[in-house]
N, CA, C and O atoms as a MOPAC input file, in Angstrom:
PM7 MOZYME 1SCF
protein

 N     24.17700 1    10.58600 1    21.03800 1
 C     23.57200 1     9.71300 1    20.05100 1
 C     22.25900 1     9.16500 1    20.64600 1
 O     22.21700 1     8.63500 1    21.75600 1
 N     20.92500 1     9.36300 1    19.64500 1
 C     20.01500 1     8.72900 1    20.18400 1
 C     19.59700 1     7.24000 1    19.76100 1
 O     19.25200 1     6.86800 1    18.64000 1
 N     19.70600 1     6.51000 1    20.88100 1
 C     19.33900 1     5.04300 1    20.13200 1
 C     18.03100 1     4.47700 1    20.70300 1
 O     18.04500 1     3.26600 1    20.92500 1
 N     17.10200 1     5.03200 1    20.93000 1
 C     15.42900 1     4.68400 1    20.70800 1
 C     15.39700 1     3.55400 1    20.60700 1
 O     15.06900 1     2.72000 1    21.45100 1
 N     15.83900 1     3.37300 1    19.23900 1
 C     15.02900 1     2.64200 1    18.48500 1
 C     15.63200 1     0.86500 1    18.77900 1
 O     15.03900 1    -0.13200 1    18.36700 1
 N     16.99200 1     0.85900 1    19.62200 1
 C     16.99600 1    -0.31100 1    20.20900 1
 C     15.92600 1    -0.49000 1    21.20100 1
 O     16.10200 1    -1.52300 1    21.84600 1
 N     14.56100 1     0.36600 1    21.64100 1
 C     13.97300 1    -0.20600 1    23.18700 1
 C     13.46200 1    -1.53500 1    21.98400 1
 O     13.68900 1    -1.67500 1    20.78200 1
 N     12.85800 1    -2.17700 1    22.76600 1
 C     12.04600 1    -3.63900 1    21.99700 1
 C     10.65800 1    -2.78700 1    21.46900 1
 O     10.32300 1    -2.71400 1    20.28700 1
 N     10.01100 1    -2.22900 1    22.48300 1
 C      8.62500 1    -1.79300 1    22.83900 1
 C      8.70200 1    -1.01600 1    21.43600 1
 O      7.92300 1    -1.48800 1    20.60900 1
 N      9.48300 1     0.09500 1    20.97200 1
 C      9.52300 1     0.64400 1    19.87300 1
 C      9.52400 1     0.29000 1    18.50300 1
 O      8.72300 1     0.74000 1    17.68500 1
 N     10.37300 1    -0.47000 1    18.27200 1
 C     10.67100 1    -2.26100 1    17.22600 1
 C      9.72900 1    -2.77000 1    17.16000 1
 O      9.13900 1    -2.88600 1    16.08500 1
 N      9.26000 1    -3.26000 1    18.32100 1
 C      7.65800 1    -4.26200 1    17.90100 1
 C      6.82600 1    -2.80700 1    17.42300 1
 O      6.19500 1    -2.93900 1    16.37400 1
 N      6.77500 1    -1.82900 1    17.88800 1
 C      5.95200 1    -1.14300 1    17.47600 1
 C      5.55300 1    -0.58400 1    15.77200 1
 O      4.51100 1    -0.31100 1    15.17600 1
 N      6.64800 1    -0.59800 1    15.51700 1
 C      7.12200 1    -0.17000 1    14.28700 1
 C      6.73300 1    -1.46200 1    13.46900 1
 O      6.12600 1    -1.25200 1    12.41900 1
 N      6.91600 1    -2.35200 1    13.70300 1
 C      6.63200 1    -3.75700 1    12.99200 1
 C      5.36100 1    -3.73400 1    12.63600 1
 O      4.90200 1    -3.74000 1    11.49400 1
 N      4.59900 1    -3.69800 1    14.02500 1
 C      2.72800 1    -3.35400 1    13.77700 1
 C      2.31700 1    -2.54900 1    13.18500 1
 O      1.17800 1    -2.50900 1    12.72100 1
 N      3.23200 1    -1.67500 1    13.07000 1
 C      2.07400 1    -0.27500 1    12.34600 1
 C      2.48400 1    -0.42100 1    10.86200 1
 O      1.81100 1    -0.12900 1     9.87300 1
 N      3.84200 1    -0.98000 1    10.92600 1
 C      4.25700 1    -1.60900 1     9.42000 1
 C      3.30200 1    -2.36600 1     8.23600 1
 O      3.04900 1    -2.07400 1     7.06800 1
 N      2.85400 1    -3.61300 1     9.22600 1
 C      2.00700 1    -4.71400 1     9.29800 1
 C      0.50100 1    -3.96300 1     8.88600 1
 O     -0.22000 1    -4.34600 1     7.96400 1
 N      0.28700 1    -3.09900 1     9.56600 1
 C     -0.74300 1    -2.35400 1     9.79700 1
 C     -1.44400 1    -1.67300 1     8.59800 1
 O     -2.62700 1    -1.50300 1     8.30000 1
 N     -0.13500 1    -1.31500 1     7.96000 1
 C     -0.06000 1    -0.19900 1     7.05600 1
 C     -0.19300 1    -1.25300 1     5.63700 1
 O     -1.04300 1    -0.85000 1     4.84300 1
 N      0.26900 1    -2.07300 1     5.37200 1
 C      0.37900 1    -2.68600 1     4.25900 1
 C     -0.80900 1    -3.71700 1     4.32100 1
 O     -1.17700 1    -3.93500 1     3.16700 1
 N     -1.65300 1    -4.53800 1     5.37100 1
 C     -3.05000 1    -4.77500 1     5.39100 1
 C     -3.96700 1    -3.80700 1     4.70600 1
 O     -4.59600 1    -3.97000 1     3.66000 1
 N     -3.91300 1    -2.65300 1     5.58900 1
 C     -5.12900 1    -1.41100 1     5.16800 1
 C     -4.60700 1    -1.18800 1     3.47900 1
 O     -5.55400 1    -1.15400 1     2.69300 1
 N     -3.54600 1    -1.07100 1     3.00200 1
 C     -2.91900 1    -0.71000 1     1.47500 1
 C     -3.61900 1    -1.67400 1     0.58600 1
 O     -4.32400 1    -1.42200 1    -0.39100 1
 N     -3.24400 1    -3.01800 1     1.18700 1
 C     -3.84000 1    -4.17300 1     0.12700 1
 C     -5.56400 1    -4.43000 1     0.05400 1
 O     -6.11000 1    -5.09700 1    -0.82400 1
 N     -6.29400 1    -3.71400 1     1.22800 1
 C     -7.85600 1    -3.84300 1     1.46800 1
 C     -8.39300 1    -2.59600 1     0.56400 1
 O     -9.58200 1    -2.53600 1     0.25100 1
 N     -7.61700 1    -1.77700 1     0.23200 1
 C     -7.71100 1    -0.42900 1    -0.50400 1
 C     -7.86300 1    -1.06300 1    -1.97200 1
 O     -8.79900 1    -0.95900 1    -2.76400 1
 N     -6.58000 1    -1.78900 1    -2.08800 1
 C     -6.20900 1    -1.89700 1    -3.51400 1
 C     -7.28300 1    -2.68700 1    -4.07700 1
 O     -7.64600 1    -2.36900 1    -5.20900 1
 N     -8.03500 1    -3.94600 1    -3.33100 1
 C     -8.87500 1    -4.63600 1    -3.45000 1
 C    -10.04200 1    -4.28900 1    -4.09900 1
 O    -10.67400 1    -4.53800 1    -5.12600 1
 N    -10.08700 1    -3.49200 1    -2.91300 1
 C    -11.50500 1    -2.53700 1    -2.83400 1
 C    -11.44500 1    -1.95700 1    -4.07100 1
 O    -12.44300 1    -2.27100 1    -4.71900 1
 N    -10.47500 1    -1.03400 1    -4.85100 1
 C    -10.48500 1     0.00600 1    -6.22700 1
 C    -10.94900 1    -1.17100 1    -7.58300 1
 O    -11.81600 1    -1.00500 1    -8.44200 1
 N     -9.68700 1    -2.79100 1    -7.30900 1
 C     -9.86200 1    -3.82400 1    -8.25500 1
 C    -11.29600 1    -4.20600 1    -8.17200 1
 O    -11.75400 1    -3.96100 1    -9.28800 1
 N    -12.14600 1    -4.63900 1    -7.48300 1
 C    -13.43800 1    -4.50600 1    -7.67200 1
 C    -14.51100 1    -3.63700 1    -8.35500 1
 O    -15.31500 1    -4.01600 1    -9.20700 1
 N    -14.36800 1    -2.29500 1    -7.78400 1
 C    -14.92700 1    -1.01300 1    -8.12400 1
 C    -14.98600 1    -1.18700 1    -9.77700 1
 O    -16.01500 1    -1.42600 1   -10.40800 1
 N    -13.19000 1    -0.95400 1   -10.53700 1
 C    -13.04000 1    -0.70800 1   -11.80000 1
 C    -14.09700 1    -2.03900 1   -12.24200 1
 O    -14.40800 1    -2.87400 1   -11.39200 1
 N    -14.52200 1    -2.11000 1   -13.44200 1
 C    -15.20100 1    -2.60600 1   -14.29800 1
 C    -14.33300 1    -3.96600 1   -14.93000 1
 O    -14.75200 1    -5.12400 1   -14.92100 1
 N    -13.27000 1    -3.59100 1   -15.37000 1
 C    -12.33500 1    -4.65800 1   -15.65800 1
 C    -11.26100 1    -5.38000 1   -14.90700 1
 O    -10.50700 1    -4.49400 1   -14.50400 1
 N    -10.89600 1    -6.33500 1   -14.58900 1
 C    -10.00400 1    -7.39400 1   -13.96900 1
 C     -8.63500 1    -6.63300 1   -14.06200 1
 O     -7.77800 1    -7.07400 1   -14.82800 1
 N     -8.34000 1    -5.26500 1   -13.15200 1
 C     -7.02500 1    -4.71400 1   -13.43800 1
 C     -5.59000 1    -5.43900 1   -13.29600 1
 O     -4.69000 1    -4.69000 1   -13.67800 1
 N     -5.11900 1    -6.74800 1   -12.83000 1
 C     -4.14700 1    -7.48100 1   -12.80300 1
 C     -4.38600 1    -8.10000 1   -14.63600 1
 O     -3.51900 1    -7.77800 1   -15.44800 1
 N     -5.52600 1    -8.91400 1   -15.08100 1
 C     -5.67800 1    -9.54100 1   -16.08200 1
 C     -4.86300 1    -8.53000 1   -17.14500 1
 O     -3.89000 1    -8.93400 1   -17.78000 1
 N     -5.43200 1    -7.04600 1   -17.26600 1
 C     -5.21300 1    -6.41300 1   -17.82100 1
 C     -3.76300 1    -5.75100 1   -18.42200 1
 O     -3.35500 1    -5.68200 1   -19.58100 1
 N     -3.25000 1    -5.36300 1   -17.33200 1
 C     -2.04300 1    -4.89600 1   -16.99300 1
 C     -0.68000 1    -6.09200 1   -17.31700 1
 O      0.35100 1    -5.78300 1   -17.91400 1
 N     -0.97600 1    -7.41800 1   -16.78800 1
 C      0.07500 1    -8.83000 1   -16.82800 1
 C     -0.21500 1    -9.00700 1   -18.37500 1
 O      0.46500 1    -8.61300 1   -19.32300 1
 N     -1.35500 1    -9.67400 1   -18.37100 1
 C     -1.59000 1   -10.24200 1   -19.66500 1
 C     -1.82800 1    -9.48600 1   -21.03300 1
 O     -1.44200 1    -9.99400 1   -22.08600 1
 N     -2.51600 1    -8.17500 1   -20.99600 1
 C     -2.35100 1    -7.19100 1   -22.33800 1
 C     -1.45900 1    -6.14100 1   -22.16800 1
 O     -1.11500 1    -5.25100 1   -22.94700 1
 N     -1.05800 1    -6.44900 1   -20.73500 1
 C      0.70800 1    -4.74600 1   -21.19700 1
 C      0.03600 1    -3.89900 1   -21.03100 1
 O      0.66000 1    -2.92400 1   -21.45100 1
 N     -1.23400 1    -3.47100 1   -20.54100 1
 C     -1.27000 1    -2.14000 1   -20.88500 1
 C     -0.53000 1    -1.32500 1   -19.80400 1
 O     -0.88100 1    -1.37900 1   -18.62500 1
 N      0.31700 1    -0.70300 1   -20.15500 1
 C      1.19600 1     0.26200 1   -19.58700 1
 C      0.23200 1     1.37900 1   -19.27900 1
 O      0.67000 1     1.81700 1   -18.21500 1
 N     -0.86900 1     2.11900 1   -19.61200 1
 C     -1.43700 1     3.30800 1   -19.05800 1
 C     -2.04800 1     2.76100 1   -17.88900 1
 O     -1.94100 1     3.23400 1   -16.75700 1
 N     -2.65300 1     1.80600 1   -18.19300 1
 C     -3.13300 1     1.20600 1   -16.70400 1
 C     -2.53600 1     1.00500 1   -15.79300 1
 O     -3.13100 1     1.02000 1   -14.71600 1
 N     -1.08100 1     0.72500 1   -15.82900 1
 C     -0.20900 1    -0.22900 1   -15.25100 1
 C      0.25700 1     1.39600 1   -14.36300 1
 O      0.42300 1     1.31400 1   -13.14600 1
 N      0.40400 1     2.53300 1   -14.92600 1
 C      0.63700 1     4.13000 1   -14.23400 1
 C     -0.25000 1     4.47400 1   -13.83500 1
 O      0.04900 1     5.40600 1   -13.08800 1
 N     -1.44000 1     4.30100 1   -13.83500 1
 C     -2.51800 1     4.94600 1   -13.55900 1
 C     -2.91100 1     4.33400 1   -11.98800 1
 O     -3.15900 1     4.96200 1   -10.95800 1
 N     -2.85600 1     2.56600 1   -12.28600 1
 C     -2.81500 1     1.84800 1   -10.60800 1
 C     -1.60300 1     2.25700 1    -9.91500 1
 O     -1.92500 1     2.78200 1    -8.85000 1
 N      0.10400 1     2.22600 1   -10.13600 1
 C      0.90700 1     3.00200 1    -9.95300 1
 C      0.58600 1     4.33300 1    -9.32500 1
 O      1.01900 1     4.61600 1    -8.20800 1
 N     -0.08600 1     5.06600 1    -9.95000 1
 C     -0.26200 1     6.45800 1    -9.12300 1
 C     -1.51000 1     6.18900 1    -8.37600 1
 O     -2.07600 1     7.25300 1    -8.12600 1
 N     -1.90600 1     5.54600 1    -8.09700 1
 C     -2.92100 1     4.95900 1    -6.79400 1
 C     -2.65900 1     4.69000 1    -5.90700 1
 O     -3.10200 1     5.09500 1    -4.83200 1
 N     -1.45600 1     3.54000 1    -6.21700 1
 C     -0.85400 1     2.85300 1    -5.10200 1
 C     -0.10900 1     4.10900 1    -4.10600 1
 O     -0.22300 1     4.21900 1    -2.88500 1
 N      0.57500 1     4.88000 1    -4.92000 1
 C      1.32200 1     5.63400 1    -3.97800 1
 C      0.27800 1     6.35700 1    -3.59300 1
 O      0.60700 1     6.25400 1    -2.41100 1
 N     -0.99800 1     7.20300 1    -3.52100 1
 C     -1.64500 1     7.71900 1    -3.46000 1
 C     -1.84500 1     7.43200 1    -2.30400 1
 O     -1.42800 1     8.06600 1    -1.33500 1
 N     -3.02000 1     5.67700 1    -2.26900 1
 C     -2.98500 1     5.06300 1    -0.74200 1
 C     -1.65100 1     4.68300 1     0.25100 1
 O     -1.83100 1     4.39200 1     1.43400 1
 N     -0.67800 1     4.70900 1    -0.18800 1
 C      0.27800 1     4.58100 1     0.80400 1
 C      0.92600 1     5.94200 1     1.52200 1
 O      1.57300 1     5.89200 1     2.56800 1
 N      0.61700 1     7.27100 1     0.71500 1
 C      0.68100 1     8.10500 1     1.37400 1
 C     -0.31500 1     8.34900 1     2.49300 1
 O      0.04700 1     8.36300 1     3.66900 1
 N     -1.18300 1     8.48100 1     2.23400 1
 C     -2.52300 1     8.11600 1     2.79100 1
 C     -2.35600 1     7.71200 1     4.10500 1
 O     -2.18300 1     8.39000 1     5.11800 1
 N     -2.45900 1     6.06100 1     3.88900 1
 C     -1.76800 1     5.17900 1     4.98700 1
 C     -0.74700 1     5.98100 1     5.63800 1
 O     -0.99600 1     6.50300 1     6.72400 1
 N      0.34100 1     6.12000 1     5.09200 1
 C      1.16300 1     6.85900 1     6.56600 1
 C      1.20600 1     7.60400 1     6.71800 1
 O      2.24200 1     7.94700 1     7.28700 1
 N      0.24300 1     8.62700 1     6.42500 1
 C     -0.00800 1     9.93900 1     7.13800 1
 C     -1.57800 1     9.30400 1     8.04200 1
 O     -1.51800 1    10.00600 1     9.05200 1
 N     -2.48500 1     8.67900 1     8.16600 1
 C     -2.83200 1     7.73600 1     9.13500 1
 C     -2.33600 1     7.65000 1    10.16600 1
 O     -2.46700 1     8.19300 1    11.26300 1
 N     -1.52200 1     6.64900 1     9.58800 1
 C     -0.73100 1     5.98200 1    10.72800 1
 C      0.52400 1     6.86500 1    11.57000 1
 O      0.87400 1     6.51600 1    12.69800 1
 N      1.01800 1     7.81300 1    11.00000 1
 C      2.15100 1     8.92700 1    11.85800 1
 C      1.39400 1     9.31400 1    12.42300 1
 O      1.62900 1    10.19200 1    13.25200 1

């Protein structure tokens, strides 16, 4: 049985790149909410729009693949 992943050094490691990974995700997401033309939270919460709401959806996963192929 391999148990690695009890060293500490590995754990903290994993934490950081965790940490790491979801900073760079949210500076992404930022970055696109700016770019677009319209206030994409306003949009999506307050008028429903559901195409928008898939369209940032398939972004998000987009940059988080992204991100951890980065970060691996």
């Amino acid at each position: 049985m391999d148990i690695t992943w009890i060293n500490p050094a590995a754990f903290f490691g994993s934490i950081v790149y965790a940490l790491v990974g979801v900073v760079i995700f949210w500076l992404c997401f930022l970055l696109i909410d700016k770019i677009t033309p319209t206030d994409l939270w306003r949009e999506i919460v307050d008028k429903q729009n559901r195409a928008l709401a898939l369209v940032v959806a398939a972004m998000c996963l987009g940059i988080s693949i992204i991100v951890a192929a980065a970060i691996h």
